[in-house]
KEGU-66406 format. One record per atom (N, C-alpha, C, O): chain; x, y, z; residue number from 1. Coordinates in steps of 0.2 Angstrom, whole numbers. Atoms other than C-alpha are relative to their C-alpha. Layout:
# KEGU-66406
 unit     x     y     z pos
    A     X     Y     Z NUM
...
//
This chain:
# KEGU-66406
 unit     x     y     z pos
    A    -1    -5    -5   1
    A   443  -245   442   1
    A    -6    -1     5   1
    A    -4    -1    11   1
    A     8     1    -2   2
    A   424  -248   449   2
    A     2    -7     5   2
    A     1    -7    11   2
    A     1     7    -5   3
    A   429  -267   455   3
    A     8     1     4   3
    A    10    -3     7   3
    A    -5    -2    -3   4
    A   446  -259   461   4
    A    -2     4     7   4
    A     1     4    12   4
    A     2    -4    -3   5
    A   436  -247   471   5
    A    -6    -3     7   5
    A    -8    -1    12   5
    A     5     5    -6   6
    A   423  -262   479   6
    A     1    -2     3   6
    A    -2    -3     8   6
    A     0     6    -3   7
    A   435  -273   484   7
    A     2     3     6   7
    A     4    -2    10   7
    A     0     0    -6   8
    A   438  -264   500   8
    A    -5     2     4   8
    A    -5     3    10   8
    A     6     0    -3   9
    A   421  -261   502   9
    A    -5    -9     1   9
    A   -10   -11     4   9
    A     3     6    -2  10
    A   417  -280   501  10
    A    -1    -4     7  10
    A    -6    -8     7  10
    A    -2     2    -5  11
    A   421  -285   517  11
    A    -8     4     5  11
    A   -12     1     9  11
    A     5    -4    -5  12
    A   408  -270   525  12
    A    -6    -4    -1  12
    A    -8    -7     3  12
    A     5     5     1  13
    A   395  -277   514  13
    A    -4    -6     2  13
    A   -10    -8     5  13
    A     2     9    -3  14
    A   395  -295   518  14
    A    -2     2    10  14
    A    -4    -1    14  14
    A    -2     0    -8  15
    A   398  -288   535  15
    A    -9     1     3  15
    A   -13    -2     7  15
    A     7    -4    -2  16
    A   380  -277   537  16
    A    -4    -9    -3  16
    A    -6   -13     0  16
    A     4     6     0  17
    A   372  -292   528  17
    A    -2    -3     5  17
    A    -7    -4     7  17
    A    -1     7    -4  18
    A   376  -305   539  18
    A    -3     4     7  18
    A    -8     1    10  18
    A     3    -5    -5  19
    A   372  -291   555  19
    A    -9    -2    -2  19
    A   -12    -4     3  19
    A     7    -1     3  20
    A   353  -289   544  20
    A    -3   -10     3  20
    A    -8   -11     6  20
    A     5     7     1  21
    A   350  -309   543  21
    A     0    -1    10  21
    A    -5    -2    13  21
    A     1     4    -7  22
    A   355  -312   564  22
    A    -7     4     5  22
    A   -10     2    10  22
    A     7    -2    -2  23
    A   342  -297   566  23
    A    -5    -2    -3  23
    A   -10    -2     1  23
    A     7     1     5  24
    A   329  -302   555  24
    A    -6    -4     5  24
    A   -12    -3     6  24
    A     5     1    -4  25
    A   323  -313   568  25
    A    -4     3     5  25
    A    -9     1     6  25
    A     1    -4    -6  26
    A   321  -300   583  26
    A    -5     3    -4  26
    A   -11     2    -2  26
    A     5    -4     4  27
    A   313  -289   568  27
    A    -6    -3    -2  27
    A   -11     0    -3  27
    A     5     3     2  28
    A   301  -301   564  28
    A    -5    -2     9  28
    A   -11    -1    11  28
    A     4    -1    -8  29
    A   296  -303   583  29
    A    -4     6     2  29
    A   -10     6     5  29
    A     2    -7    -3  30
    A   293  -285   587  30
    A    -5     0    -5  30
    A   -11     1    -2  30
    A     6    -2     2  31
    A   282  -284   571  31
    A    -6    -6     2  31
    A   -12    -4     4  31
    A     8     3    -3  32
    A   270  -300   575  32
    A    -2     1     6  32
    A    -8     2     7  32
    A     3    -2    -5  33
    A   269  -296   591  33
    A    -4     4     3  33
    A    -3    10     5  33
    A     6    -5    -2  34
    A   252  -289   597  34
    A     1     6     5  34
    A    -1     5    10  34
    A    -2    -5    -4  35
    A   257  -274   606  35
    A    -6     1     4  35
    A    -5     0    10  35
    A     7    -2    -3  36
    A   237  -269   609  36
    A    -1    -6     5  36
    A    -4    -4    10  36
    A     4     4    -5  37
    A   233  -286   618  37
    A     7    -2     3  37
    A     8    -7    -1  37
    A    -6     0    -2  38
    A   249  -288   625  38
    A     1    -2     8  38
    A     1     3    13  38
    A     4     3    -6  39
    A   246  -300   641  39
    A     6    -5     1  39
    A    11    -6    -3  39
    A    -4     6     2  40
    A   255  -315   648  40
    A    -6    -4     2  40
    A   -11    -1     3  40
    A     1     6     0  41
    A   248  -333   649  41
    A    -1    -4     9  41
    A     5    -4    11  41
    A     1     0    -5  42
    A   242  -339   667  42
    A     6    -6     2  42
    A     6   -12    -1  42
    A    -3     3    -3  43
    A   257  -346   677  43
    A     8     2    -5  43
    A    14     0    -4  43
    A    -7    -2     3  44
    A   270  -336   666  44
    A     4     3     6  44
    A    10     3     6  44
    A    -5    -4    -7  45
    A   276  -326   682  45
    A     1    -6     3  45
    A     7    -7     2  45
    A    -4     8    -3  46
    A   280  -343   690  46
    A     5    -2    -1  46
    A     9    -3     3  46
    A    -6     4     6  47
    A   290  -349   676  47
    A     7     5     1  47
    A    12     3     0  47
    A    -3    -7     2  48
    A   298  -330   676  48
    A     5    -3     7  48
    A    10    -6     7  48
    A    -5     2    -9  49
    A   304  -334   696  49
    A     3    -7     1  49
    A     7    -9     5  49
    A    -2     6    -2  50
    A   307  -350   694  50
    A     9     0    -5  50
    A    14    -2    -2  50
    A    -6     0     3  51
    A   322  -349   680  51
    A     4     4     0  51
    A     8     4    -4  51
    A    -4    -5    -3  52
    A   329  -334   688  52
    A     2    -4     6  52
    A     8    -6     7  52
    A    -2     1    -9  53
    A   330  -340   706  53
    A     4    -8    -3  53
    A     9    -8     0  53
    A    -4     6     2  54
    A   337  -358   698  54
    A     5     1    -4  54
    A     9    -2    -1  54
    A    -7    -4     5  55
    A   349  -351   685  55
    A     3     2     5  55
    A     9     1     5  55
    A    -7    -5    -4  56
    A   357  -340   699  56
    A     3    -7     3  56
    A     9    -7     3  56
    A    -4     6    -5  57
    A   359  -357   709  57
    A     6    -5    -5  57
    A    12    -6    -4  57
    A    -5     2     8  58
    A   365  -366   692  58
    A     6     3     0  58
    A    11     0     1  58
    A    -4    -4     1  59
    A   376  -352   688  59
    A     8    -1     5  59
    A    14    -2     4  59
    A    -4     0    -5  60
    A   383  -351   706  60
    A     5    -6     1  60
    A    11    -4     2  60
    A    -4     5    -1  61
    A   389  -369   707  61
    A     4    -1    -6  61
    A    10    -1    -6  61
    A    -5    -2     5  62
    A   396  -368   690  62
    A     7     2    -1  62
    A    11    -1    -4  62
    A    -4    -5    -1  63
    A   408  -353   693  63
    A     3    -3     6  63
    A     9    -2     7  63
    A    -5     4    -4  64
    A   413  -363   708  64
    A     4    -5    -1  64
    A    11    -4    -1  64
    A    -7     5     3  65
    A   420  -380   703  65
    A     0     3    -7  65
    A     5     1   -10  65
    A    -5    -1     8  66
    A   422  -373   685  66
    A     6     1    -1  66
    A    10    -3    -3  66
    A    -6    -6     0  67
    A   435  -360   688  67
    A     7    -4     4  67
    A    12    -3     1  67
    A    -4     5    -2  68
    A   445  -373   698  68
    A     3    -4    -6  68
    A     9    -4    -7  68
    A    -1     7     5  69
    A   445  -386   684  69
    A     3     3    -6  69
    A     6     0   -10  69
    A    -3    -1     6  70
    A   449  -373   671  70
    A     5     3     1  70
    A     9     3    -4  70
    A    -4    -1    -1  71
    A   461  -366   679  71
    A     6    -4     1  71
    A    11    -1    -1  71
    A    -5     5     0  72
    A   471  -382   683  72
    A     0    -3    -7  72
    A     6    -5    -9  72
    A     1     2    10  73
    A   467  -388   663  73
    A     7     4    -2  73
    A    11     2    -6  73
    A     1    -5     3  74
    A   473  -372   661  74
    A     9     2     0  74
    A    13     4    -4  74
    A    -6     1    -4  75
    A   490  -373   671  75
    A     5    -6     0  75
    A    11    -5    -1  75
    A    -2    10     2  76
    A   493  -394   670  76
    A     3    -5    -5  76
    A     0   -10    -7  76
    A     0     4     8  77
    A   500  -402   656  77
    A     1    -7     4  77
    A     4    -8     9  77
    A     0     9    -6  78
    A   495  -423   663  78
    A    -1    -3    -7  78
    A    -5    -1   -12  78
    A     1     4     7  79
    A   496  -436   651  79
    A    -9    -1     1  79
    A   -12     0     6  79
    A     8     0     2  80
    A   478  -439   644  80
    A    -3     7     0  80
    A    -8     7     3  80
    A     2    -6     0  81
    A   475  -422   642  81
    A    -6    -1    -5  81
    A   -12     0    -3  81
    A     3     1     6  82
    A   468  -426   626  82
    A    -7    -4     2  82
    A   -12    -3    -2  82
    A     5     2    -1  83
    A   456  -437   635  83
    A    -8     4     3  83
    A   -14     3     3  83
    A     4    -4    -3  84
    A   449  -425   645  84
    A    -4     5    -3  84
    A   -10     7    -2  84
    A     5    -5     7  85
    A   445  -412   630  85
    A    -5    -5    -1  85
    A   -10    -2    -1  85
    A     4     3     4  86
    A   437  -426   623  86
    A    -6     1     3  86
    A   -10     3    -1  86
    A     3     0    -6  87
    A   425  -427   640  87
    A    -2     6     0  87
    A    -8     8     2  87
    A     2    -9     0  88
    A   423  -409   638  88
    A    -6     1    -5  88
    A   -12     3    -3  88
    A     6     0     4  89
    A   417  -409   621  89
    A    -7    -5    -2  89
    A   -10    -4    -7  89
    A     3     3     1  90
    A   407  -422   623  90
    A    -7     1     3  90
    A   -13     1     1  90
    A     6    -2    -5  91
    A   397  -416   637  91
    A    -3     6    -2  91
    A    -7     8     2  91
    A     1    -6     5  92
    A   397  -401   625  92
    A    -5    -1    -5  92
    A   -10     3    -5  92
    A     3     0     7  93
    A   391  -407   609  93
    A    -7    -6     2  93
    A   -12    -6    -2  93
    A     7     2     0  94
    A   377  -419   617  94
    A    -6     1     0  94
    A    -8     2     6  94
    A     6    -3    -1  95
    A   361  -416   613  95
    A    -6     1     4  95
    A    -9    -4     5  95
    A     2    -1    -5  96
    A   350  -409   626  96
    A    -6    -6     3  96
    A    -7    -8     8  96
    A     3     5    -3  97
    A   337  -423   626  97
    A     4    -4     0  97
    A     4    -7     5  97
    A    -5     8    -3  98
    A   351  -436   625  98
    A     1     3     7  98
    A     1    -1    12  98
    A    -6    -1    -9  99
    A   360  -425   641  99
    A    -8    -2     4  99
    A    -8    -6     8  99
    A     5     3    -4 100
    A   342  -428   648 100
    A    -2    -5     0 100
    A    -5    -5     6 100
    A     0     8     1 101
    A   339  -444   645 101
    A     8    -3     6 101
    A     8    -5    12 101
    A    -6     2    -4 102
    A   356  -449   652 102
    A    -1     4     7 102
    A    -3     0    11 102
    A     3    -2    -8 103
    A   353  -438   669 103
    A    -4    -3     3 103
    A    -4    -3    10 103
    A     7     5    -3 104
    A   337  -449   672 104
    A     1    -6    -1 104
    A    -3    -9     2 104
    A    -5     6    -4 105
    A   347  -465   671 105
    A     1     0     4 105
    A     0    -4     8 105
    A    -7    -2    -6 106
    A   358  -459   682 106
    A    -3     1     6 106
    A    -1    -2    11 106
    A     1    -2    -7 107
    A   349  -450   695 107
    A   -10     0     1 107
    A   -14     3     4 107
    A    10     2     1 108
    A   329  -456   690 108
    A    -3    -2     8 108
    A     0     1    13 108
    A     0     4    -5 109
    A   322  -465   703 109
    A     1    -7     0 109
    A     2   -10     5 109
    A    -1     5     2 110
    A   325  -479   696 110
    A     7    -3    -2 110
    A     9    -9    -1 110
    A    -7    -2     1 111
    A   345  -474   691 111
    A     3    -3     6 111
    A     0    -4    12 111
    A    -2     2    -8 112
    A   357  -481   704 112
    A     3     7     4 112
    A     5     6     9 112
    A    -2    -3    -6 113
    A   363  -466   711 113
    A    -8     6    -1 113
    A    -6    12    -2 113
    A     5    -3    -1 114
    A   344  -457   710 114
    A    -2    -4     5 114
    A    -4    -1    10 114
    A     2     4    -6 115
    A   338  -472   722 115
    A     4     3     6 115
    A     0     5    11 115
    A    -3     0    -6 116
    A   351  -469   734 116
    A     2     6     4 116
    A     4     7     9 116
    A     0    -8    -4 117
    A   351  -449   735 117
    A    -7    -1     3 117
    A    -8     2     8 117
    A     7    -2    -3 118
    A   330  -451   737 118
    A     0    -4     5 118
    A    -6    -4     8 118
    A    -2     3    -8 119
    A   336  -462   753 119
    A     1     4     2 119
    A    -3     5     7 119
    A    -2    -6    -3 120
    A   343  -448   757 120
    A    -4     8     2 120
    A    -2    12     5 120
    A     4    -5     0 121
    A   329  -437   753 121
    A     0     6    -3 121
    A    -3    11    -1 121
    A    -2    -5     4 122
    A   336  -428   739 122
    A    -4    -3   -10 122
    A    -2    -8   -13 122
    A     6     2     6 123
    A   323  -432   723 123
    A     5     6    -4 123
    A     7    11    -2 123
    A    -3    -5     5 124
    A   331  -427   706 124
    A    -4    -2    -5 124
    A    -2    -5   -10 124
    A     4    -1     5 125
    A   316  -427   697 125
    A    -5     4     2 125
    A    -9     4     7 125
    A     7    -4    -1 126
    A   304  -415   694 126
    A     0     6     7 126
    A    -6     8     8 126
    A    -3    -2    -4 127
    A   310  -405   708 127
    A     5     6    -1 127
    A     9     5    -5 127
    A    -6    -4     0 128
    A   320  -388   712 128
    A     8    -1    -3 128
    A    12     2    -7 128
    A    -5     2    -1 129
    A   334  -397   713 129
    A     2    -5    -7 129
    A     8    -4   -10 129
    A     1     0     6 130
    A   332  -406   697 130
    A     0     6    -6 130
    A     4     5   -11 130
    A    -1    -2     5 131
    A   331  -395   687 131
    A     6     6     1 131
    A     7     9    -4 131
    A    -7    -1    -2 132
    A   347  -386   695 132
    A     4    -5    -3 132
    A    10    -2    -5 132
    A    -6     5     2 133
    A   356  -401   690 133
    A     0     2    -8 133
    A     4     6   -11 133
    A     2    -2     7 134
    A   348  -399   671 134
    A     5     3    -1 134
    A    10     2    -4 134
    A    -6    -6     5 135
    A   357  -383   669 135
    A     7     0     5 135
    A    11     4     4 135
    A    -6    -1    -1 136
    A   371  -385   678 136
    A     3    -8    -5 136
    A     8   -10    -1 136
    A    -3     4     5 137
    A   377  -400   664 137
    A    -1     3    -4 137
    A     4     3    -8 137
    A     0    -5     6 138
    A   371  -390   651 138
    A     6     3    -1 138
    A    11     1    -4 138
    A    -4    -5     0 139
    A   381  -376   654 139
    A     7     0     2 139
    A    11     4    -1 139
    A    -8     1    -1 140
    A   397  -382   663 140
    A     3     1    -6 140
    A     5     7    -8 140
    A    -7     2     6 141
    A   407  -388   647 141
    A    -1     6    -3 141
    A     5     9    -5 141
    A    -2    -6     4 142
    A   403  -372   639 142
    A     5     8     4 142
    A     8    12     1 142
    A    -3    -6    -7 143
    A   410  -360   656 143
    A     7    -3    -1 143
    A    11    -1    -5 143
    A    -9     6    -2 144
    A   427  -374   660 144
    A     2     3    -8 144
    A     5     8    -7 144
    A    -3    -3     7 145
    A   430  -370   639 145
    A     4     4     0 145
    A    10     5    -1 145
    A    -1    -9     0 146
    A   429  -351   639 146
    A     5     1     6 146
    A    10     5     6 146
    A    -5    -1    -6 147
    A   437  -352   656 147
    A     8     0     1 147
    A    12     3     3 147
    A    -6     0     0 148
    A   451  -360   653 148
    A     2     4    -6 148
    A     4     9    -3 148
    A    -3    -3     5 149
    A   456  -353   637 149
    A     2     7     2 149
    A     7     9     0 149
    A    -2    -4    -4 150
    A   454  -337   649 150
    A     7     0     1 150
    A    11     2    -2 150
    A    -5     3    -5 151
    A   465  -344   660 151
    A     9     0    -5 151
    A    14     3    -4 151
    A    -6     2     6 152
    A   478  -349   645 152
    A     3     7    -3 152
    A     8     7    -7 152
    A     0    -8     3 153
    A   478  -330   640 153
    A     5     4     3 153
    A     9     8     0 153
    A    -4    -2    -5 154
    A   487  -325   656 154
    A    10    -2     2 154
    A    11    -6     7 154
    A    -6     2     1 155
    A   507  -327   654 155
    A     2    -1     6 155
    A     2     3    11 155
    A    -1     4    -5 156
    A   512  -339   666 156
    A     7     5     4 156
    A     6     7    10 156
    A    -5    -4    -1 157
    A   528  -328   668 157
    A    -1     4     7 157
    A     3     3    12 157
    A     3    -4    -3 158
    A   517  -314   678 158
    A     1    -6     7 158
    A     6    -5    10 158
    A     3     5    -6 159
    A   511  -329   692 159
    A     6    -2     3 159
    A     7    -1     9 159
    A    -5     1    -5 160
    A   528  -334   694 160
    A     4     4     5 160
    A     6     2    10 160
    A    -2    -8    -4 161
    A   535  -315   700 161
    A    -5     0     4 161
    A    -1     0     9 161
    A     5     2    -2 162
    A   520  -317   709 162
    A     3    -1     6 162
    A     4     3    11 162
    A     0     5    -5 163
    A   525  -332   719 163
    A     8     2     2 163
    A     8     1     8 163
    A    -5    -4     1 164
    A   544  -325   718 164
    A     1     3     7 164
    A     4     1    11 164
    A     1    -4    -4 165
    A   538  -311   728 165
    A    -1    -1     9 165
    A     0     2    14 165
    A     3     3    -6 166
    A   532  -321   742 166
    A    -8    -2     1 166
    A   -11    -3     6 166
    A     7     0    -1 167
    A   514  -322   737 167
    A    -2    -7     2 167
    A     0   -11    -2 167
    A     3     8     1 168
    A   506  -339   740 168
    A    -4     0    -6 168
    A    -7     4    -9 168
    A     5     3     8 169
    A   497  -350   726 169
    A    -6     3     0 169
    A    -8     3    -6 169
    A     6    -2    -1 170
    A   482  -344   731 170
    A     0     7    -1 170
    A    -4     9    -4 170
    A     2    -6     2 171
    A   484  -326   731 171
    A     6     1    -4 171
    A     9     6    -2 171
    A    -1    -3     9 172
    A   494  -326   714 172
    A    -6     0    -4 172
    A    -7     4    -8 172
    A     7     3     6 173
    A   478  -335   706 173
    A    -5     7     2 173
    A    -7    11    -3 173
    A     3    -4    -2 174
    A   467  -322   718 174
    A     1     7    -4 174
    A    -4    10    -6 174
    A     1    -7    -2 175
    A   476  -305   714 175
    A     4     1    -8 175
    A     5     7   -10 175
    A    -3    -1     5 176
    A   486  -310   696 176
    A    -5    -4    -5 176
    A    -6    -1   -10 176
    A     2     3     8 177
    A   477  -324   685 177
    A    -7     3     1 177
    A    -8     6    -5 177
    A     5    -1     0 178
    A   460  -319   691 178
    A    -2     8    -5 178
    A    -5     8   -11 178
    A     2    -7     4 179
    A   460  -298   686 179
    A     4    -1    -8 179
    A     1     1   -13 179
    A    -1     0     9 180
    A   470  -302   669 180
    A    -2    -5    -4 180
    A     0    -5   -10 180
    A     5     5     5 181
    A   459  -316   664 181
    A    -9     1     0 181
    A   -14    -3    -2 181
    A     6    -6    -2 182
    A   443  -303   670 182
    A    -5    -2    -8 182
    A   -11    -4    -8 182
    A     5    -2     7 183
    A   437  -301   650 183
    A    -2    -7    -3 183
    A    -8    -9    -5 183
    A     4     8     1 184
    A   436  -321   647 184
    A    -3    -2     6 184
    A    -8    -6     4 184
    A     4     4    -3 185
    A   429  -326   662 185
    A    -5     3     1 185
    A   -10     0     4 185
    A     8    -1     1 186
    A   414  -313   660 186
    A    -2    -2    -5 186
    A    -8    -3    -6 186
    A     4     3     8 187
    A   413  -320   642 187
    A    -3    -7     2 187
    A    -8   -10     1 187
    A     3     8     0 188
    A   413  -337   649 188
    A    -7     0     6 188
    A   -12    -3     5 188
    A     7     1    -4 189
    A   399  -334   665 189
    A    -4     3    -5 189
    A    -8     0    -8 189
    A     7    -1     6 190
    A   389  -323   651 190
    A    -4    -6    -2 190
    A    -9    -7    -1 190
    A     0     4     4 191
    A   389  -337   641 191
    A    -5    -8     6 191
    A   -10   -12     5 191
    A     3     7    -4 192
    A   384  -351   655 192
    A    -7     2     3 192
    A   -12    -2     3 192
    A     6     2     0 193
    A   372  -341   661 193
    A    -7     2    -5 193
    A   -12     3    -3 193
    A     2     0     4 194
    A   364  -339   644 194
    A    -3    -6    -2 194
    A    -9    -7    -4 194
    A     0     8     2 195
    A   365  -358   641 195
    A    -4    -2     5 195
    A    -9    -5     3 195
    A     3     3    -4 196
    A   359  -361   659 196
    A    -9     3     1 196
    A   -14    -1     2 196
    A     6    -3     3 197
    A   344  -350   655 197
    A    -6    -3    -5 197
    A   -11    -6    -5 197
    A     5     3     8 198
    A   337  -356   640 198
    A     2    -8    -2 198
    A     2   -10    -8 198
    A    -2     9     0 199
    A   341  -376   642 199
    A    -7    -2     1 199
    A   -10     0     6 199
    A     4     3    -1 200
    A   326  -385   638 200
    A    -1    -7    -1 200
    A    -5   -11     2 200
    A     2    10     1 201
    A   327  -403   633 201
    A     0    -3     6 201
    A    -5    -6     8 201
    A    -5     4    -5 202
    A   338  -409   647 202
    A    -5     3     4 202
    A    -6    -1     8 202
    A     3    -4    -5 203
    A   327  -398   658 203
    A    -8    -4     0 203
    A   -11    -7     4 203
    A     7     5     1 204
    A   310  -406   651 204
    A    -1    -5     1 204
    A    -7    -6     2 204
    A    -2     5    -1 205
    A   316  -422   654 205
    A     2    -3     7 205
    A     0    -9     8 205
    A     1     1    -7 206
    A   319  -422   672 206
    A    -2     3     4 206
    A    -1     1    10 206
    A     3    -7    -5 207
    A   311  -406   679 207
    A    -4     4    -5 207
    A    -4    11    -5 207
    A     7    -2     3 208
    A   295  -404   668 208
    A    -3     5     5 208
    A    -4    11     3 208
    A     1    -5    -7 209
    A   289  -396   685 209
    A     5    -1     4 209
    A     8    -7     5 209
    A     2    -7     0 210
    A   295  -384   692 210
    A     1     3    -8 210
    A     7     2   -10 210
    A    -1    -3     6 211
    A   292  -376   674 211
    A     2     8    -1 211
    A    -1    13     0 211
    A     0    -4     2 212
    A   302  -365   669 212
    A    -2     5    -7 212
    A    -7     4   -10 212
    A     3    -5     5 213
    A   302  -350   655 213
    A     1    -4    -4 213
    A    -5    -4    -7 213
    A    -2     4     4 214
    A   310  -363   642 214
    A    -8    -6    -2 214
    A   -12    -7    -6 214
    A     6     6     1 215
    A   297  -378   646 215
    A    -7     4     1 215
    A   -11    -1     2 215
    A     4    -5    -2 216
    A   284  -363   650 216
    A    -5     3    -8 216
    A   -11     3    -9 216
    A     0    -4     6 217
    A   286  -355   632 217
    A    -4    -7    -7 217
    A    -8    -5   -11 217
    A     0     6     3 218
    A   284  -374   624 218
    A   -10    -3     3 218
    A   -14    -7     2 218
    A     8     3    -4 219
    A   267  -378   634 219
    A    -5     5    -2 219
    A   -10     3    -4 219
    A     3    -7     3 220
    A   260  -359   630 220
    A    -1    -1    -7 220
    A    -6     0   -10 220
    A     2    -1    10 221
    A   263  -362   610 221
    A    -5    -7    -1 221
    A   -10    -7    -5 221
    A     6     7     1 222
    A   253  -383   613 222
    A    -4     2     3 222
    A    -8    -3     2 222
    A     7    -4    -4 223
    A   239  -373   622 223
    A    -3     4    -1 223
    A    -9     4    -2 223
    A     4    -8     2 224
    A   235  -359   617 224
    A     2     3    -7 224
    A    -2     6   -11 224
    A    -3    -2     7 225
    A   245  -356   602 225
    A     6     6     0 225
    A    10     7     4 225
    A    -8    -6    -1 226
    A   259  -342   597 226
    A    -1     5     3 226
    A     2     8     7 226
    A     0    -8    -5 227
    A   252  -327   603 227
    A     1    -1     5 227
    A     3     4     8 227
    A    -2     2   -10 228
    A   255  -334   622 228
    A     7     1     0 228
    A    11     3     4 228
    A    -9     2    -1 229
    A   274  -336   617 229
    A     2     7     0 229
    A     8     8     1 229
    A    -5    -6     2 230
    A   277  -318   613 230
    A     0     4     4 230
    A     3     9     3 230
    A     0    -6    -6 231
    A   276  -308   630 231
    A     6    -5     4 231
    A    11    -2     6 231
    A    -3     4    -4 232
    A   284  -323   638 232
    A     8     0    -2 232
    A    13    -1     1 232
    A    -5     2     3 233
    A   298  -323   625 233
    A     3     7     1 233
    A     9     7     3 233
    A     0    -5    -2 234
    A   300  -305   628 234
    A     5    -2     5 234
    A    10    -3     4 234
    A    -2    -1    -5 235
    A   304  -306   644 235
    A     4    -4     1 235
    A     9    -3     5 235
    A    -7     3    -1 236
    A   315  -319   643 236
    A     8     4    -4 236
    A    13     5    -1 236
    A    -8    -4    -1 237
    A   328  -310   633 237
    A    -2     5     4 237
    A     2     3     8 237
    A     1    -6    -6 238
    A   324  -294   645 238
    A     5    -4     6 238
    A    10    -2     8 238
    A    -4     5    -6 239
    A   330  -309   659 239
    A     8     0    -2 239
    A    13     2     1 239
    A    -7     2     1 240
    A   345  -315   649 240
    A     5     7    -1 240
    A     9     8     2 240
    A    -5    -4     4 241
    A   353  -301   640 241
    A     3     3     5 241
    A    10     3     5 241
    A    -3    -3    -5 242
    A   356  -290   658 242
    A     8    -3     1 242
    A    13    -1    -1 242
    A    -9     1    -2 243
    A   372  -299   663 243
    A     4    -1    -3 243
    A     9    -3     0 243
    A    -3     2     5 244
    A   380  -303   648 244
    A     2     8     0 244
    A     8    10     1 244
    A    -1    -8     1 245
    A   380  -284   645 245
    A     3     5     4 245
    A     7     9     2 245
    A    -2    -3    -5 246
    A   382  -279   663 246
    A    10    -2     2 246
    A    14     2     5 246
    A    -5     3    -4 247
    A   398  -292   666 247
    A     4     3    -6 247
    A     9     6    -4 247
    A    -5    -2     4 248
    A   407  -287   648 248
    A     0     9     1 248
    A     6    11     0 248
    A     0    -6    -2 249
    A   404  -268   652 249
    A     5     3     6 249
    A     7     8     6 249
    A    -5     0    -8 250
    A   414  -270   669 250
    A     4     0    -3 250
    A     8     5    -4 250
    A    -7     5     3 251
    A   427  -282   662 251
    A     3     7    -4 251
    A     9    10    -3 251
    A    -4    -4     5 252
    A   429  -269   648 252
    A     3     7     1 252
    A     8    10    -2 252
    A     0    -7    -4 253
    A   429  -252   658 253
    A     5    -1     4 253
    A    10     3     3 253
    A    -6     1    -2 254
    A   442  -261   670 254
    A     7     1    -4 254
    A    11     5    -4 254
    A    -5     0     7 255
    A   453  -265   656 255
    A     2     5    -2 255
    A     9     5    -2 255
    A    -1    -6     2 256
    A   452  -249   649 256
    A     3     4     7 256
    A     8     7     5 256
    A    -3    -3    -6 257
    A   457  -241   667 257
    A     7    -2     0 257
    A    11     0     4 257
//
């Protein structure tokens, strides 16, 4: 009777558990954290504006060709499909110093196409602009993913009444795939600008300077030690969490209306 009466409480169990271990770390933060000397580290406000004002720029260009790419993924059946996923997860599952490493081939000074943009006057090292690129390779494969999957959510059906109607391709996608793929495509910018946030390898690698909060946090704990890292670390999730929270709260209040 006893183990007849558990097993629909098993599932709760394992549930709050598993909730317990993802807090455990946050709970562990709050208690070492020095409240009383509670300070930042000089050039932490730098770091603060620098990964805010660069992430939005990141962000932006992502959500630009992203949304294109997943949506046509999303839309397209073309032979090699298959290749392209691959391409996806590739640029997905690569390790953040391999993806920096490989950017600084590419676009070093030394890379052949970093010679011929700093002809041009466009330096992708160490640089605003570098470290723009950083997180916009980061983050892509993870936006295009979510996005499309988005996009794949929305019954093709809808689009062609749409276009039926008289509407053009462009304001079906605008006024039909757009508002009914709303709750994945906040999931997937959440998501990118989370990623594009908190990217450090690839970020270290070719845009050491301008130091963000990431490569900020990593030079704070080799200098000073860990007490430096806990105001700063702070303030980073304070930075990240806002729009993840602000954009599924919209998405979800639409929805519900």
């Amino acid at each position: 009777m006893n183990l007849v009466a558990l097993k629909p409480r098993l599932p709760a169990v394992i549930s709050v558990l598993t909730l317990l271990l993802v807090c455990a770390p946050f709970i562990g933060l709050a208690v070492a954290t020095s409240w009383h000397n509670f300070g930042f580290a000089n050039g932490d406000g730098s770091a603060i504006a620098v990964s805010l004002c660069y992430s939005t720029l990141a962000l932006i260009l992502i959500i630009a060709l992203g949304t294109p790419l997943a949506w046509w993924l999303a839309r397209h059946r073309i032979r090699g499909a298959w290749l392209i996923d691959a391409l996806l997860l590739l640029a997905l599952l690569t390790p953040p110093l391999a993806l920096g490493l490989l950017l600084a081939s590419l676009y070093g000074p030394y890379g052949p196409a970093g010679g011929l943009l700093e002809r041009a006057g466009l330096v992708l090292t160490n640089s605003g602009p570098a470290f723009v690129m950083a997180q916009f390779y980061s983050a892509l494969p993870y936006y295009v993913i979510a996005a499309r999957a988005a996009f794949e959510g929305v019954p093709r059906e809808l689009e062609q009444i749409a276009l039926t109607l008289g509407h053009s391709p462009w304001r079906s996608f605008v006024h039909v795939s757009l508002p009914l793929a709303r709750l994945g495509l906040a999931a997937a910018i959440a998501l990118a600008w989370v990623r594009a946030l908190g990217e450090f390898g690839a970020v270290l690698i070719v845009a050491y300077y301008p130091q963000g909060i990431p490569v900020k946090l990593w030079v704070n704990l080799e200098n000073i030690g860990l007490s430096a890292v806990y105001p700063l670390l702070w303030v980073f999730f304070l930075v990240a969490m806002p729009l993840p929270l602000i954009l599924g709260l919209a998405a979800r209040r639409r929805h519900l209306i």
